[in-house]
ROFI-568729 format. One record per residue (C-alpha): x, y, z; residue number from 1. Coordinates in steps of 0.05 Angstrom, whole numbers, plus 5000, padded with zeros to 4 digits. Example, Ala and Ser with C-alpha at 12.3 -4.5 7.8 and 13.67 -1.06 7.14 Angstrom:
<rs>
R_5246_4910_5156_1;
R_5273_4979_5143_2;
</rs>
This chain:
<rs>
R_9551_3843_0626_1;
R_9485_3836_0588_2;
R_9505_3761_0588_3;
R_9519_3751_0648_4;
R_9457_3791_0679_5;
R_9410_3734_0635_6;
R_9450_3670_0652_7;
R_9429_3689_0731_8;
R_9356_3711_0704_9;
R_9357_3640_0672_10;
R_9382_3606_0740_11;
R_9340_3650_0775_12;
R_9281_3624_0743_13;
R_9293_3549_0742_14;
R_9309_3548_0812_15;
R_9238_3584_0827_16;
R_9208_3529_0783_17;
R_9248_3482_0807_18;
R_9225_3499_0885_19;
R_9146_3503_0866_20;
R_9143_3434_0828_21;
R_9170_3406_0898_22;
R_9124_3452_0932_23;
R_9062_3422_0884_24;
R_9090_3347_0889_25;
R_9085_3360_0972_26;
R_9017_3382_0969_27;
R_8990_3330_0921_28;
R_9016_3277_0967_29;
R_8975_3313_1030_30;
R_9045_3346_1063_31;
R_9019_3406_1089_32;
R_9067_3465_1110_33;
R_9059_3438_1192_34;
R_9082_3367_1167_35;
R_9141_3400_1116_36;
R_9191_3398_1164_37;
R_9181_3321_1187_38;
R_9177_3313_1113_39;
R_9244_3338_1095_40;
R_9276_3302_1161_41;
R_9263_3231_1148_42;
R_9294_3216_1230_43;
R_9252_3263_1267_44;
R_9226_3230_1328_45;
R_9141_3238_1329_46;
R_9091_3229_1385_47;
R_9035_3181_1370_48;
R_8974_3228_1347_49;
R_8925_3170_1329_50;
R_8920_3100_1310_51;
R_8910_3060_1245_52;
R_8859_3014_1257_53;
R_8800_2990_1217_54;
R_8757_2980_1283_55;
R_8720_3038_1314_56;
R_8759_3051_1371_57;
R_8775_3122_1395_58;
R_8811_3140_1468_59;
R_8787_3209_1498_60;
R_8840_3242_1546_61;
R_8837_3287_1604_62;
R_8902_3332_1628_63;
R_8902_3360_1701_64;
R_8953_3404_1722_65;
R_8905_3462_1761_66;
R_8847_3454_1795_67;
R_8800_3396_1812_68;
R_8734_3424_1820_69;
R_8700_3375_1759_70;
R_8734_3311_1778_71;
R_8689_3271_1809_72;
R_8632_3290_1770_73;
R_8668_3271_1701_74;
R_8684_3204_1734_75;
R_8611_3200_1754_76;
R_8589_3209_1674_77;
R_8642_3159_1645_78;
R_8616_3119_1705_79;
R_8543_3122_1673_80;
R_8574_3110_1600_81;
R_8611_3055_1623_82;
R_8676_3089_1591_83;
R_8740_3073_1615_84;
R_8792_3134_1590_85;
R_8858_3158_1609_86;
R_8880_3211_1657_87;
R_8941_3253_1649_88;
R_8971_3280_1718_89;
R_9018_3334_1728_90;
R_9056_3317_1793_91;
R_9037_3383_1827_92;
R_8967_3355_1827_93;
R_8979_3287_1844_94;
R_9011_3326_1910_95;
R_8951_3363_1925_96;
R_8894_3308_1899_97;
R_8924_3240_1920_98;
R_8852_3212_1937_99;
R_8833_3231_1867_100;
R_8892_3194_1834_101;
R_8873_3130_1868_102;
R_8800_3135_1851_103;
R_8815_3146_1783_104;
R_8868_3083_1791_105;
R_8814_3047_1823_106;
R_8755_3060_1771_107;
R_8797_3030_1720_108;
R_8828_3094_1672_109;
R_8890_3097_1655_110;
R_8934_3148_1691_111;
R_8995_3182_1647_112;
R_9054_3222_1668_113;
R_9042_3298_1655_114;
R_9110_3319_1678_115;
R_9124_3341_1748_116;
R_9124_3414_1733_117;
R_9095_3426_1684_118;
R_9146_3459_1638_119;
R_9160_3466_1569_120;
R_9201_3394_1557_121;
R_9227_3412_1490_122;
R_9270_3467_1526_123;
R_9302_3427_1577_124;
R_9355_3389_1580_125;
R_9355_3316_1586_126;
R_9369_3311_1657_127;
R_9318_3349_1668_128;
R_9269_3311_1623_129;
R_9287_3252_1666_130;
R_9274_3286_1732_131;
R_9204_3306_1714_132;
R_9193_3231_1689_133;
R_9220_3201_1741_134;
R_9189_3247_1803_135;
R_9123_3239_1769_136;
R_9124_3162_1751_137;
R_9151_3149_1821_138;
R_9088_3194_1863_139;
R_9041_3157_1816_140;
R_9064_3089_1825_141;
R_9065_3099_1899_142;
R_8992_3115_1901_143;
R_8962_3068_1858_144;
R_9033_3011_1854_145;
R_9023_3016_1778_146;
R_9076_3037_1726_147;
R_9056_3090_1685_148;
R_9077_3076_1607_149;
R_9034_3140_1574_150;
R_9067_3210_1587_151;
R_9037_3272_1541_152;
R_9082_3332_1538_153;
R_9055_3401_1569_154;
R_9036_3450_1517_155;
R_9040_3400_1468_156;
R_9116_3418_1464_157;
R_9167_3368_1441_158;
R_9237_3355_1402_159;
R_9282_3292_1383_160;
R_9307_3285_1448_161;
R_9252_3294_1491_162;
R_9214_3230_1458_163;
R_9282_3199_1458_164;
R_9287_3203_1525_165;
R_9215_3185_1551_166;
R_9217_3122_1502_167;
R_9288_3103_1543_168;
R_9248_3120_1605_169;
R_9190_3071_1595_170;
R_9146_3125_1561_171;
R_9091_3113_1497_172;
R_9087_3195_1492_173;
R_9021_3209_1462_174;
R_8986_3271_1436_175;
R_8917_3280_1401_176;
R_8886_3290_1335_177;
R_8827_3314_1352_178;
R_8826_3375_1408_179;
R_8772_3399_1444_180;
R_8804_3469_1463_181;
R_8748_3461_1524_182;
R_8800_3508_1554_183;
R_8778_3576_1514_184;
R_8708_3559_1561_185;
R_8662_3586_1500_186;
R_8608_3546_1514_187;
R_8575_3480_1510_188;
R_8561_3473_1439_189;
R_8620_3489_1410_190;
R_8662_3429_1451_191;
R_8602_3382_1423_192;
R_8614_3402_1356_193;
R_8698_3404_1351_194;
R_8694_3334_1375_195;
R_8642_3300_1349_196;
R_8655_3328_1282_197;
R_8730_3306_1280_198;
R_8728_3243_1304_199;
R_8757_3179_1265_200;
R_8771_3103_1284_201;
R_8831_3109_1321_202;
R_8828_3188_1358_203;
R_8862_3211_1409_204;
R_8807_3266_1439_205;
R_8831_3317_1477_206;
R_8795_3346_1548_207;
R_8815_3379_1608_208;
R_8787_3359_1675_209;
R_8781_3430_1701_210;
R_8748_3464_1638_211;
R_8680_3502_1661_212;
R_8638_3466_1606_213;
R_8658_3405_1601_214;
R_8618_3359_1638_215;
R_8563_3392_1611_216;
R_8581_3376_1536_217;
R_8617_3310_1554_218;
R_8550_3264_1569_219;
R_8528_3293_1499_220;
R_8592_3281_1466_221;
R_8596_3197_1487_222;
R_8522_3184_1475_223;
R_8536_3220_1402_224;
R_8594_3180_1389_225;
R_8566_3106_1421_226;
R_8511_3110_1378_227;
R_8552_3123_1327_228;
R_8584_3055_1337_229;
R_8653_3079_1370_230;
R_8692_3041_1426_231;
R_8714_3080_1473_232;
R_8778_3055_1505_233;
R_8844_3068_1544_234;
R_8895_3095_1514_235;
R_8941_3041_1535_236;
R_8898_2993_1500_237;
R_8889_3027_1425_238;
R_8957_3046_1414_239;
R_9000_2988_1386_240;
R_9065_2974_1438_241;
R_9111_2940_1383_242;
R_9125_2924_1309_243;
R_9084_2991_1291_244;
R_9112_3048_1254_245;
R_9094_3122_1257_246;
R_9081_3174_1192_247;
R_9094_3239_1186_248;
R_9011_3257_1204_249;
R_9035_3224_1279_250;
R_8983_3162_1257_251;
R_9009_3101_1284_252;
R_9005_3043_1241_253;
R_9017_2965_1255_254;
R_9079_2932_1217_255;
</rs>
């Protein structure tokens, strides 16, 4: 018995030491616990969280699904900046703000698919995922006669078959790797500093339209990063449409 009780010890052991030198070799090579799991599945579909570029280009992004009470004056500042940027519209609010849709169509920013509803996608089924696409893509188009090819999950939410399925659908999805959380509505300062210390060639910022402090940090936060040499541009023209490949980090790079 005494035997057999240290041949397990033994196993016990070099299967603990076994499982922290992979743990160790994960973290040397920057795979934190968040990225483990698209580590250890090679296939997993991944949104596009940034780009790999060597130019100082960045995107900032707005989502509206509630509300529209800082709209205009948010296209007034990129107005003044002369930043183009894309919008990301849940069809809810495209039904209840179609004049805002087509002036931010006809100012030039990109407008992206938000869902219809605004549900959690990963949860759905797939018909489902192509009925919020396809109501969406079809109120936006009919506003501004403009296919939509950007579509950001709600909640940030997604699985395998959700990016599946808006790649089949026409759909680039995107998310962001640098967030604003304008949303908690703590204050100016602190949506000045999340961003502007975060940002690298090739972010995806992320902003809501309706957050209470926003378009008081936001003329800060683009004179900051202009004079810090950045590029401000769509979305739709920083990402890379073909021959690119995406790591586990959700940085797309060019093939």
């Amino acid at each position: 018995m005494k035997i057999i009780f240290i041949k397990k010890r033994k196993g016990f052991i070099f299967v603990t030491v076994f499982l922290l030198v992979i743990v160790s070799v994960l973290y040397s090579q920057e795979i934190t616990p968040k990225s483990f799991q698209a580590f250890i599945q090679q296939d997993r579909q991944i949104p596009i969280y940034s780009v790999d570029t060597p130019e100082k280009r960045i995107a900032i992004s707005f989502d509206a699904a509630w509300g529209d009470e800082f709209t205009q004056q948010i296209l007034d500042i990129l107005e003044n900046y002369h930043v183009k940027s894309t919008f990301f519209l849940v069809g809810m609010w495209v039904d209840e703000y179609p004049e805002q849709v087509k002036k931010i169509h006809d100012a030039g920013h990109d407008i992206g698919n938000h869902s219809n509803t605004h549900p959690d996608m990963a949860k759905i089924p797939k018909e489902e995922i192509i009925k919020e696409l396809d109501t969406t893509g079809k109120k936006i188009k009919k506003i501004t006669g403009k296919e939509s090819i950007l579509f950001r999950p709600p909640f940030g939410s997604y699985n395998d078959t959700l990016i599946t399925t808006a790649k089949e659908q026409g759909y680039y999805t995107i998310q962001w790797d640098v967030d604003s959380l304008d949303w908690k509505e703590e204050g100016v300062e602190p949506v000045i500093e999340r961003v502007t210390s975060k940002v690298r060639n090739g972010s995806i910022i992320l902003f809501h339209n309706n957050a209470k402090y926003l378009t008081k940090a936001l003329p800060t936060i683009l004179e900051t990063l202009q004079k810090e040499g950045y590029e401000i541009v769509p979305i739709s023209e920083l990402i890379y449409k073909k021959d690119y490949s995406i790591d586990h980090t959700g940085r797309q790079f060019k093939n």
